[in-house]
LOMIVO-890297 format. One line per field, with one value per residue (C-alpha): residue number from 0; residue in three letters; x, y negated, z negated. Coordinates in Angstrom, 2 decimals. Example, Ala and Ser with C-alpha at 12.3 -4.5 7.8 and 13.67 -1.06 7.14 Angstrom:
2
seza: c(0; 1)
figu: c(ala; ser)
east: c(12.30; 13.67)
north: c(4.50; 1.06)
up: c(-7.80; -7.14)
END
This chain:
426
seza: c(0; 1; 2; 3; 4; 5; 6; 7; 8; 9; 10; 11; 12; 13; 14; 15; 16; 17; 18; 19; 20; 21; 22; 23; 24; 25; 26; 27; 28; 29; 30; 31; 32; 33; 34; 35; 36; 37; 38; 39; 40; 41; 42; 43; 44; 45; 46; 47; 48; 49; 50; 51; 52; 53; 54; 55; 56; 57; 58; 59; 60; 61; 62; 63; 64; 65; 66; 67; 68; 69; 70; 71; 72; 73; 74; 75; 76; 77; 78; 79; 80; 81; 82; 83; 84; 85; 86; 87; 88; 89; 90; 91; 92; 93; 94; 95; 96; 97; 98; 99; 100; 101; 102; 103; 104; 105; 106; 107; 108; 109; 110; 111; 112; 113; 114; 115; 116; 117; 118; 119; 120; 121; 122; 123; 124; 125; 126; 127; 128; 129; 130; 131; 132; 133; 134; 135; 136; 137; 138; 139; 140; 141; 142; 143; 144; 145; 146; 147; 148; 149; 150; 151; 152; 153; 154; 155; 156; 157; 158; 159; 160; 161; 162; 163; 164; 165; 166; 167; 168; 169; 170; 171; 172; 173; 174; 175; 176; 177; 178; 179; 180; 181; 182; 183; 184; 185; 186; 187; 188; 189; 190; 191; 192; 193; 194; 195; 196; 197; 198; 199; 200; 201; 202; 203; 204; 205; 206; 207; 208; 209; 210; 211; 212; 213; 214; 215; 216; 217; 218; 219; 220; 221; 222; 223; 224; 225; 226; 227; 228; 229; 230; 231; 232; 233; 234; 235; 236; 237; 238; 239; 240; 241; 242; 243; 244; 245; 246; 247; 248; 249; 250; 251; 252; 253; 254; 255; 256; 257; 258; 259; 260; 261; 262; 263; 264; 265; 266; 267; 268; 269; 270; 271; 272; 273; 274; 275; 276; 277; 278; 279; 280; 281; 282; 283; 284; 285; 286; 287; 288; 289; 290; 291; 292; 293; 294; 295; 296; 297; 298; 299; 300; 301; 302; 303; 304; 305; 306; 307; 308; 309; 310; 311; 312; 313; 314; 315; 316; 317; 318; 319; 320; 321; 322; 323; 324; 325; 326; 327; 328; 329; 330; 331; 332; 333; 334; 335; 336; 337; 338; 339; 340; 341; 342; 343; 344; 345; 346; 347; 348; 349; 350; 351; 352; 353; 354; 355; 356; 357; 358; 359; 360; 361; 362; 363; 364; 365; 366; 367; 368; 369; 370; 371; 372; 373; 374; 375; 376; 377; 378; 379; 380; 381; 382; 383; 384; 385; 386; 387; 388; 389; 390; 391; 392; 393; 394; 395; 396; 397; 398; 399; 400; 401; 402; 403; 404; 405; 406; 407; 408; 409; 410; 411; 412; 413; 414; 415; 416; 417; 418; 419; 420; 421; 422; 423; 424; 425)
figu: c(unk; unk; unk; unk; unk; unk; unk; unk; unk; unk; unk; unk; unk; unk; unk; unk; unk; unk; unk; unk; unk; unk; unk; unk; unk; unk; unk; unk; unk; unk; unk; unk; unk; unk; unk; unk; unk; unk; unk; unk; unk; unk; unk; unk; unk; unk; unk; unk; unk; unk; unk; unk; unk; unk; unk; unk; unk; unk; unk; unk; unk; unk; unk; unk; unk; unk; unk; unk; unk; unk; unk; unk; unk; unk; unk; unk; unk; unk; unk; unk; unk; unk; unk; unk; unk; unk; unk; unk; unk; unk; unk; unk; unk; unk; unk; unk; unk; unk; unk; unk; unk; unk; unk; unk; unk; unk; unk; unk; unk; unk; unk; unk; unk; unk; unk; unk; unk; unk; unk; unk; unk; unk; unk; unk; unk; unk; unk; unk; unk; unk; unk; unk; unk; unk; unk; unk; unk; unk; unk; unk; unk; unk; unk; unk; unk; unk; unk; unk; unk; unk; unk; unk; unk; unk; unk; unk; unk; unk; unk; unk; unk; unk; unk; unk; unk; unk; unk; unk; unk; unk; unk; unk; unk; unk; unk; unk; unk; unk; unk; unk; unk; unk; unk; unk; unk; unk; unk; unk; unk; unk; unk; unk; unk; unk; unk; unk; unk; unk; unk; unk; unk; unk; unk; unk; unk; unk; unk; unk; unk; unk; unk; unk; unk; unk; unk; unk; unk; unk; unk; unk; unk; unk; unk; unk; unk; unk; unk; unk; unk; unk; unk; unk; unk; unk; unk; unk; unk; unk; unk; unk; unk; unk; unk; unk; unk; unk; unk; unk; unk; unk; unk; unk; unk; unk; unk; unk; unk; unk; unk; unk; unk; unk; unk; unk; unk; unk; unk; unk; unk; unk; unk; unk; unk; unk; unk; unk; unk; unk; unk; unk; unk; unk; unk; unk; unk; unk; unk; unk; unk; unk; unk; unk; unk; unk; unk; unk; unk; unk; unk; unk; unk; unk; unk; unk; unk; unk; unk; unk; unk; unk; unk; unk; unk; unk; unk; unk; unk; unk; unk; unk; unk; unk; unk; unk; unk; unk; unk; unk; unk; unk; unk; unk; unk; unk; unk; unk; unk; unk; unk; unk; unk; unk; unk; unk; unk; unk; unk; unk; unk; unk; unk; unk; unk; unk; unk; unk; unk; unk; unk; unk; unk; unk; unk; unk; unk; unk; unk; unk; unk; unk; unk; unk; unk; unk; unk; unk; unk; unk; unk; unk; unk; unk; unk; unk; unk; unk; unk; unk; unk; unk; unk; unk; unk; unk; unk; unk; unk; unk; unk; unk; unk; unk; unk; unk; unk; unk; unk; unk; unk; unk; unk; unk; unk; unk; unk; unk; unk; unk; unk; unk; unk; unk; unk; unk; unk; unk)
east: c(-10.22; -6.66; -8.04; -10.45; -8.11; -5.09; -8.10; -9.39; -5.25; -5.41; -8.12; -7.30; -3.63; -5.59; -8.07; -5.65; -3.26; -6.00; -7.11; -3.40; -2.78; -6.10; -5.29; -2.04; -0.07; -2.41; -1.04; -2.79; -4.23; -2.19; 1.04; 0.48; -0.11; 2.70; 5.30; 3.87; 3.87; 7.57; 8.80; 6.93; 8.76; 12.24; 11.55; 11.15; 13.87; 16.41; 14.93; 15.53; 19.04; 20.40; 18.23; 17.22; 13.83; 11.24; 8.30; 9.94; 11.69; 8.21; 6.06; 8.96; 8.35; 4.45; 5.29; 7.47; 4.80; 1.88; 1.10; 1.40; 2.12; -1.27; -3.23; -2.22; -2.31; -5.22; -7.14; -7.21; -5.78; -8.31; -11.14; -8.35; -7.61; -11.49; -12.43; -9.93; -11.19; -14.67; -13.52; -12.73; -14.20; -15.61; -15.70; -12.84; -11.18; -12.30; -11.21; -7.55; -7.32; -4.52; -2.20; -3.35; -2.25; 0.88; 1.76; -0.02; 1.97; 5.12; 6.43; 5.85; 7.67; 10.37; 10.68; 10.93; 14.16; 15.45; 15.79; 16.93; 19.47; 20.97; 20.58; 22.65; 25.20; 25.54; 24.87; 28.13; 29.16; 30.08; 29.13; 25.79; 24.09; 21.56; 21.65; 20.35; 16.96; 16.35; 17.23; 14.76; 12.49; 12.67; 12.04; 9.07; 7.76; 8.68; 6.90; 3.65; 2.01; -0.10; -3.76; -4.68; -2.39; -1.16; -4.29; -5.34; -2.88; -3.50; -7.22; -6.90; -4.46; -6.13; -5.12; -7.19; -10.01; -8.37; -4.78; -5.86; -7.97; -4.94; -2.96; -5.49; -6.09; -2.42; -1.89; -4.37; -3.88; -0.29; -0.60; -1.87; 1.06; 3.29; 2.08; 2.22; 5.84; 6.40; 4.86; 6.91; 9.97; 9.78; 9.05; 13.11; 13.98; 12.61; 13.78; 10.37; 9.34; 7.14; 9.17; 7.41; 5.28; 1.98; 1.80; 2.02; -0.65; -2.89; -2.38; -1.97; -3.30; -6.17; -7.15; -7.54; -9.15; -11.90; -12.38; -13.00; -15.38; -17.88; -18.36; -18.96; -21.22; -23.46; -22.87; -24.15; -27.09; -28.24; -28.17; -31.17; -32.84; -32.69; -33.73; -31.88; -28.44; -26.77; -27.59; -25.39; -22.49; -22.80; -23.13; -20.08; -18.14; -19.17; -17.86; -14.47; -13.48; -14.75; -13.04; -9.46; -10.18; -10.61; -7.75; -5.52; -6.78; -6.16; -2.72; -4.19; -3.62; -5.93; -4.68; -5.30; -8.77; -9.79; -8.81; -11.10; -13.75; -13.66; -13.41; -16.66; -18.73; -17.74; -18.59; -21.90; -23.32; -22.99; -25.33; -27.75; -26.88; -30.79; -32.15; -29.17; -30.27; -33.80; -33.21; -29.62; -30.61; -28.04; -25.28; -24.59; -22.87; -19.98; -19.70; -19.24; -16.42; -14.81; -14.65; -13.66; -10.52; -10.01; -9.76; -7.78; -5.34; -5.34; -4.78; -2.11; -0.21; 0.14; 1.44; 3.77; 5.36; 4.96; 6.07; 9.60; 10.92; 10.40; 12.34; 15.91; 18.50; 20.10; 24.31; 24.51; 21.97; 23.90; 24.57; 20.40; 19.41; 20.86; 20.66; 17.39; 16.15; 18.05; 17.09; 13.81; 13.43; 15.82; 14.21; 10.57; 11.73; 12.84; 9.74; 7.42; 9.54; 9.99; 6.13; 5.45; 7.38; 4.52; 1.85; 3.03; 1.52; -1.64; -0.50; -2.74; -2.89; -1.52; 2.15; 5.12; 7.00; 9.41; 6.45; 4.73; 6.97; 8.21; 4.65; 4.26; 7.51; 7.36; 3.48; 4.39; 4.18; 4.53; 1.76; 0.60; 0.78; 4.86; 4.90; 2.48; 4.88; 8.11; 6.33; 5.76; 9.28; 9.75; 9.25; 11.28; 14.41; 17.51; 16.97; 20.24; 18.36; 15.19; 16.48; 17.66; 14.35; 12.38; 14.94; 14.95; 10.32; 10.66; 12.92; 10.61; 7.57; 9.05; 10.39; 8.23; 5.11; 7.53; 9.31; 8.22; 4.11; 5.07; 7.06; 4.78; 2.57; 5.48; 6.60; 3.61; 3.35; 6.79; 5.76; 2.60; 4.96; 7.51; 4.10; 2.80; 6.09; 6.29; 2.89; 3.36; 6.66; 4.79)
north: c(-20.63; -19.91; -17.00; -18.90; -21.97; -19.55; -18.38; -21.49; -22.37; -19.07; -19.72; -22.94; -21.80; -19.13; -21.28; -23.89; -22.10; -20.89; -23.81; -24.80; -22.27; -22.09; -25.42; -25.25; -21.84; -19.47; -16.18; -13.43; -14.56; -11.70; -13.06; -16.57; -16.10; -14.00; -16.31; -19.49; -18.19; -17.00; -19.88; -22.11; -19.55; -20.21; -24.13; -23.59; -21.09; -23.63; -26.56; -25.03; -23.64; -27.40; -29.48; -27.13; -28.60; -27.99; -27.92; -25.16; -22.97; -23.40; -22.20; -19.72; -18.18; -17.81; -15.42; -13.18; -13.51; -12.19; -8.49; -8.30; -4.30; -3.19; -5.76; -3.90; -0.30; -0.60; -3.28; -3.69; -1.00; 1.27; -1.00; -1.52; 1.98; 2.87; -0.30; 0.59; 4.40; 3.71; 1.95; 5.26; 6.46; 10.47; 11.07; 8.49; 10.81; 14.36; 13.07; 12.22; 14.82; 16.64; 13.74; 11.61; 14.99; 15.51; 11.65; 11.60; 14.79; 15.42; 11.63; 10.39; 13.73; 12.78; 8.82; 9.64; 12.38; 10.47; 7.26; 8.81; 10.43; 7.56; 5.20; 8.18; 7.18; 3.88; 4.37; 6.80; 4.61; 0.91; 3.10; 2.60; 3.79; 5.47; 9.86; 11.35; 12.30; 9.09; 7.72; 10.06; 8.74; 5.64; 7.05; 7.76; 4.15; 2.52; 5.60; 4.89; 1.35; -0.68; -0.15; -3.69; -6.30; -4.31; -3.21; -6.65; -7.96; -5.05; -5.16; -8.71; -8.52; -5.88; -2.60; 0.47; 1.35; 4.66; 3.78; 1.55; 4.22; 6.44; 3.91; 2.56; 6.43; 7.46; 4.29; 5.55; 9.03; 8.96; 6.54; 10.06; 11.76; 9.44; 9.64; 13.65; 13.02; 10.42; 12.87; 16.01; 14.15; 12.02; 15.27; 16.17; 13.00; 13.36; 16.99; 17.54; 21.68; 21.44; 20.92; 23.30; 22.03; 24.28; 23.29; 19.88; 19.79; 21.61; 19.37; 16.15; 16.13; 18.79; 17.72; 13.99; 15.77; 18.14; 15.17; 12.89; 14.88; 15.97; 12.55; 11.17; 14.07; 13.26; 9.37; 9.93; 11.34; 8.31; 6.37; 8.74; 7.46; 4.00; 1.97; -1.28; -1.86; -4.21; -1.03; 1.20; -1.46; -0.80; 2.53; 3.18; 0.52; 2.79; 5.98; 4.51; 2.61; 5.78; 8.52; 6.48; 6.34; 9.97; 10.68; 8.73; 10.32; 13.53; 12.90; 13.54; 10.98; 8.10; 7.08; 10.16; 10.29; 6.17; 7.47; 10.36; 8.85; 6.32; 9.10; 11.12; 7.75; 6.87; 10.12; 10.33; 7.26; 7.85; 10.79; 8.91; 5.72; 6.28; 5.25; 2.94; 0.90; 0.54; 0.00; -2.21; -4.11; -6.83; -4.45; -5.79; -2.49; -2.35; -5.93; -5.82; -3.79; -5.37; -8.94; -7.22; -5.76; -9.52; -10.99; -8.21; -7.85; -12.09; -12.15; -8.97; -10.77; -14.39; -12.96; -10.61; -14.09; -15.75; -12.78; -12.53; -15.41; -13.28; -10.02; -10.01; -9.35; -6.58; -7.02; -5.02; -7.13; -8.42; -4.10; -3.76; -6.24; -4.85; -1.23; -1.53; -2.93; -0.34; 2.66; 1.53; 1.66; 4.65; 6.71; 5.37; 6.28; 10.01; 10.85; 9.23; 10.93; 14.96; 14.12; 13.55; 16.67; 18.87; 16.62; 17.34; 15.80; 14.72; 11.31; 8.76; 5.55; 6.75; 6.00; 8.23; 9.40; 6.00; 3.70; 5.25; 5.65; 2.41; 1.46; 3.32; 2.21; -1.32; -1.48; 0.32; -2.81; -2.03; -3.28; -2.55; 1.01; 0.75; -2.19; -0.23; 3.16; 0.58; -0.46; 2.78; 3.58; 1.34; 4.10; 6.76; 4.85; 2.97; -0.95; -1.32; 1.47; 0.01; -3.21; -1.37; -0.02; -3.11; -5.23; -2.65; -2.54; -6.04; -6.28; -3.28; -5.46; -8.90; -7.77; -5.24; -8.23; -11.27; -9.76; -7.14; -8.63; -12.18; -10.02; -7.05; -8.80; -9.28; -5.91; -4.69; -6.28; -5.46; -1.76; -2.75; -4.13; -0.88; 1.49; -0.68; 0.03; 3.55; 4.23; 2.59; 4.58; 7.53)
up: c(-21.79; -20.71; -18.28; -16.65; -16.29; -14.97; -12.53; -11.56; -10.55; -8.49; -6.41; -6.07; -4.61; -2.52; -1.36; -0.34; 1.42; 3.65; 4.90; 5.66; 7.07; 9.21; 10.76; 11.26; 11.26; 12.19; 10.43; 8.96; 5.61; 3.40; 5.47; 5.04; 1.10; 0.32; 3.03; 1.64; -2.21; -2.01; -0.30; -3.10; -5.76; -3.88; -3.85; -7.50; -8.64; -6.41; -8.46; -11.80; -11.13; -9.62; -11.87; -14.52; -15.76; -18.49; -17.11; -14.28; -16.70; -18.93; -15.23; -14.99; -18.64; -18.48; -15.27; -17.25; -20.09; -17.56; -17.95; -14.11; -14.17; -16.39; -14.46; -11.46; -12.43; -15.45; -13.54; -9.77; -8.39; -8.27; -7.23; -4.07; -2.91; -3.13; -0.77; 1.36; 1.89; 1.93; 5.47; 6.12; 9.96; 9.05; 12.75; 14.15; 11.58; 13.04; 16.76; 15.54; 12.50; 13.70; 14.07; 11.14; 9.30; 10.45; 9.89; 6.58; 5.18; 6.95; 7.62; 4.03; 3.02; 5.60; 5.34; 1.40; 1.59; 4.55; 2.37; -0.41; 1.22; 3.07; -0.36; -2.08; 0.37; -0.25; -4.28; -3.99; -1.69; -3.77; -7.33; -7.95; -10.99; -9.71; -9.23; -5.77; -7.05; -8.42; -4.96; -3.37; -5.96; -4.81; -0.98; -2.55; -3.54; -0.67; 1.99; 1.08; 3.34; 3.39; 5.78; 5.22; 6.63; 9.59; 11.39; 10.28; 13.01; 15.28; 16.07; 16.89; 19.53; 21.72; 20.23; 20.96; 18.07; 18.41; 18.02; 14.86; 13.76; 13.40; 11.81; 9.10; 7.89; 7.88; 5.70; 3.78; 3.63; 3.04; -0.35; -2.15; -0.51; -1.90; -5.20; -4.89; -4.34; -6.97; -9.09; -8.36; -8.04; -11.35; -13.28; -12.00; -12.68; -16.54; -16.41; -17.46; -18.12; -15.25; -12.14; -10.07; -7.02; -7.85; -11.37; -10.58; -7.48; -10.12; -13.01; -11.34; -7.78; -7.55; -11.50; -9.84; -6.94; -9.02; -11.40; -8.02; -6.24; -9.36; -10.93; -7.49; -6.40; -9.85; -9.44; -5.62; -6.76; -8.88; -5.08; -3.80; -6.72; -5.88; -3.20; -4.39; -2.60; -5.43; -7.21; -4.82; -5.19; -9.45; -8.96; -6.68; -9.20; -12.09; -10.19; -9.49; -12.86; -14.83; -12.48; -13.03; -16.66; -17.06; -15.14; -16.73; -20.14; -19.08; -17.23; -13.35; -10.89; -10.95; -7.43; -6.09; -7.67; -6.09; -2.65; -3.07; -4.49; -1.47; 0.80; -0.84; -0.94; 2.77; 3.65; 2.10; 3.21; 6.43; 5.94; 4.82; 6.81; 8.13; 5.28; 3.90; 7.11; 6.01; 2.17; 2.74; 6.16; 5.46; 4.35; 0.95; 0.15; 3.19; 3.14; -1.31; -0.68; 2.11; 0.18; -2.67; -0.80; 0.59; -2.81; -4.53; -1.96; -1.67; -5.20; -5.19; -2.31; -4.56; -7.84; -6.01; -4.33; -8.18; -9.88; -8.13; -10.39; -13.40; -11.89; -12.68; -9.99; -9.76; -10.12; -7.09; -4.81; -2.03; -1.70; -2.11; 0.26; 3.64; 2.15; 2.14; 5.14; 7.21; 5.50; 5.49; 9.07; 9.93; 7.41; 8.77; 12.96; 12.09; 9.56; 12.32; 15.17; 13.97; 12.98; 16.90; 18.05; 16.25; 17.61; 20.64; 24.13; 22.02; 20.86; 20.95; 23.07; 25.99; 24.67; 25.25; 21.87; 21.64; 22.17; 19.74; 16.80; 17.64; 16.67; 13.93; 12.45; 12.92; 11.93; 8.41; 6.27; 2.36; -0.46; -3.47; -3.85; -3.69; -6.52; -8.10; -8.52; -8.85; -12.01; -13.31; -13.38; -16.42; -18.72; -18.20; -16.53; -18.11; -17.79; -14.85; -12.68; -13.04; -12.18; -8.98; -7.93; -8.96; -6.41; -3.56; -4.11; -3.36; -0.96; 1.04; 0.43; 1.75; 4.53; 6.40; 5.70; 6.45; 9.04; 10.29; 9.55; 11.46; 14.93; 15.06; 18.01; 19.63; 19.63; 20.54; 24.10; 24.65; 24.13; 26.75; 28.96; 29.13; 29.10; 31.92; 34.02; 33.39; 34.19; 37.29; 38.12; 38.03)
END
């Protein structure tokens, strides 16, 4: 009874918050929820530390009592990162390969050692308690973003399929990439036997990767046999929830593994999308998935905004908070930059190399994935350094979907405007 009352709350909250926010403000839905949720978590944080209050600090302790990081990495994260690659474009993706490779690989692998770096700084800095690789670590949470919420914004303000294309896949692609990293670097952090980068990518990544492919290639085959599309939506809900469970079991990445299996299904349909368009004429199957991202990521973006009243700051916030933010963004410009040297004159959109990393950078909103990694860090790191990385997750969450979420059409015209003139000076 206490689930379904706690979920009968939720989409209550969700639900009303929508319709606000459809009358009268106008954001994008993930934005409004998480702005709207935080501010109602701020309202009541204030409340309890002026006028401390029973029924708040009650509200406050069911939060911490919520097992917010195994719902998220047991439960929905999977189900998230396969919706999202299903979306995935097999021949959008061919056209724009060779850039949505070079952003996928080398500027996570950048934007990761560039952050850590420049947080190293600052930890040796005003003495923080936190080593360089640990910093670089964190680089590694806070690379990864989020497909979702960005192109969200972006299609609906005129932006090129092709530009958004590129942006949705590299937001995509470059979640396993972070992971790769998290993987390799937390295995220095632990000083664990294996440090190397082959053993790793064979035990973690290609395990994930083999496990991935041949469950969905036998699961895929159980879809020729049918001719009933709610049974393609159990089928590809089997193949995800069992591939993460076996990779967990046997130590691969299960993150890794949902974005394949995504990837495989996508791909696969749309070689038979002949006769998925005679057997699934109203397109239960895409449209499943897409609502199920929609809810997920609805009900992701609300308990992030609750949650934040059960994290404990840091003693070194006020150092965090602006550390952050600029790093964040530096680190983001030079990975997305040196990517665009390589790519060379073949960047997309027409845009010259500053209009286009300027994009990239400010369009590189955090989800998820980062929280997701934060989380994980709870078992292998002392309580004051986890405290640290919790903070700065946060902090990289609020303010590249506050901020950077609620400007990013304005940045974008102002990029029109300058491509406009130089186009014209020509």
């Amino acid at each position: 009874m206490d689930i379904l009352v706690f979920l009968i709350a939720l989409l209550a909250y969700i639900v009303l918050i929508g319709i606000i926010n459809e009358r009268f403000f106008h954001l994008q839905s993930d934005i409004a929820l998480i702005f709207f949720t935080l501010l109602f978590s701020m309202i009541a944080m204030g409340i309890q530390l002026l006028l401390p209050n029973h029924l708040v600090e009650e509200y406050i302790t069911r939060l911490s009592d919520f097992h917010f990081r195994e719902y998220l990495i047991n439960g929905m994260l999977c189900f998230m990162l396969f919706a999202g690659a299903s979306k995935v474009n097999i021949r959008k993706l061919r056209t724009n390969v060779r850039s949505i490779t070079l952003l996928t690989f080398l500027t996570t692998f950048l934007s990761a050692l560039f952050f850590g770096v420049m947080f190293y700084i600052v930890a040796l800095t005003f003495t923080l308690p936190i080593g360089f690789w640990t910093c670089v670590l964190l680089g590694c949470i806070v690379s990864p973003t989020d497909p979702i919420a960005a192109t969200g914004i972006l299609s609906k303000i005129g932006l090129s399929k092709n530009v958004c294309s590129v942006i949705e896949n590299e937001s995509l692609f470059n979640d396993g990439m972070g992971v790769t990293l998290f993987i390799f670097v937390k295995s220095i952090v632990i000083q664990s036997n294996e440090t190397t980068f082959t053993g790793l990518m064979f035990r973690e990544v290609c395990g994930a990767v083999a496990v991935a492919l041949t469950v969905s290639f036998l699961l895929f085959k159980l879809i020729k046999l049918t001719r009933d599309p709610i049974r393609y939506i159990l089928i590809s809900l089997l193949d995800v929830s069992s591939v993460y469970v076996i990779c967990e079991i046997f130590g691969f990445s299960g993150v890794i593994a949902s974005v394949v299996c995504g990837i495989y299904f996508s791909a696969m349909m749309d070689r038979i999308r002949h006769t998925v368009a005679v057997v699934d004429r109203k397109d239960f199957y895409r449209d499943f998935w897409e609502i199920m991202e929609n809810i997920l990521n609805s009900v992701l973006f609300v308990m992030i905004g609750f949650t934040v009243m059960s994290v404990r700051a840091s003693d070194y916030y006020y150092i965090i908070l602006p550390a952050t933010i600029i790093a964040l963004l530096l680190s983001r410009f030079a990975g997305v930059y040196f990517s665009t040297v390589l790519i060379g004159n073949h960047i997309p959109g027409s845009y010259d190399r500053f209009e286009f990393v300027s994009l990239m950078t400010w369009s590189a909103l955090k989800g998820g994935l980062s929280l997701a990694l934060a989380l994980e860090t709870f078992e292998f790191l002392p309580t004051n350094v986890y405290t640290i990385i919790l903070n700065t997750t946060y902090i990289a969450i609020f303010f590249s979907v506050l901020v950077q979420g609620l400007t990013i059409k304005r940045v974008y015209f102002a990029l029109e405007r300058r491509k406009a003139r130089r186009i014209r000076e020509q």
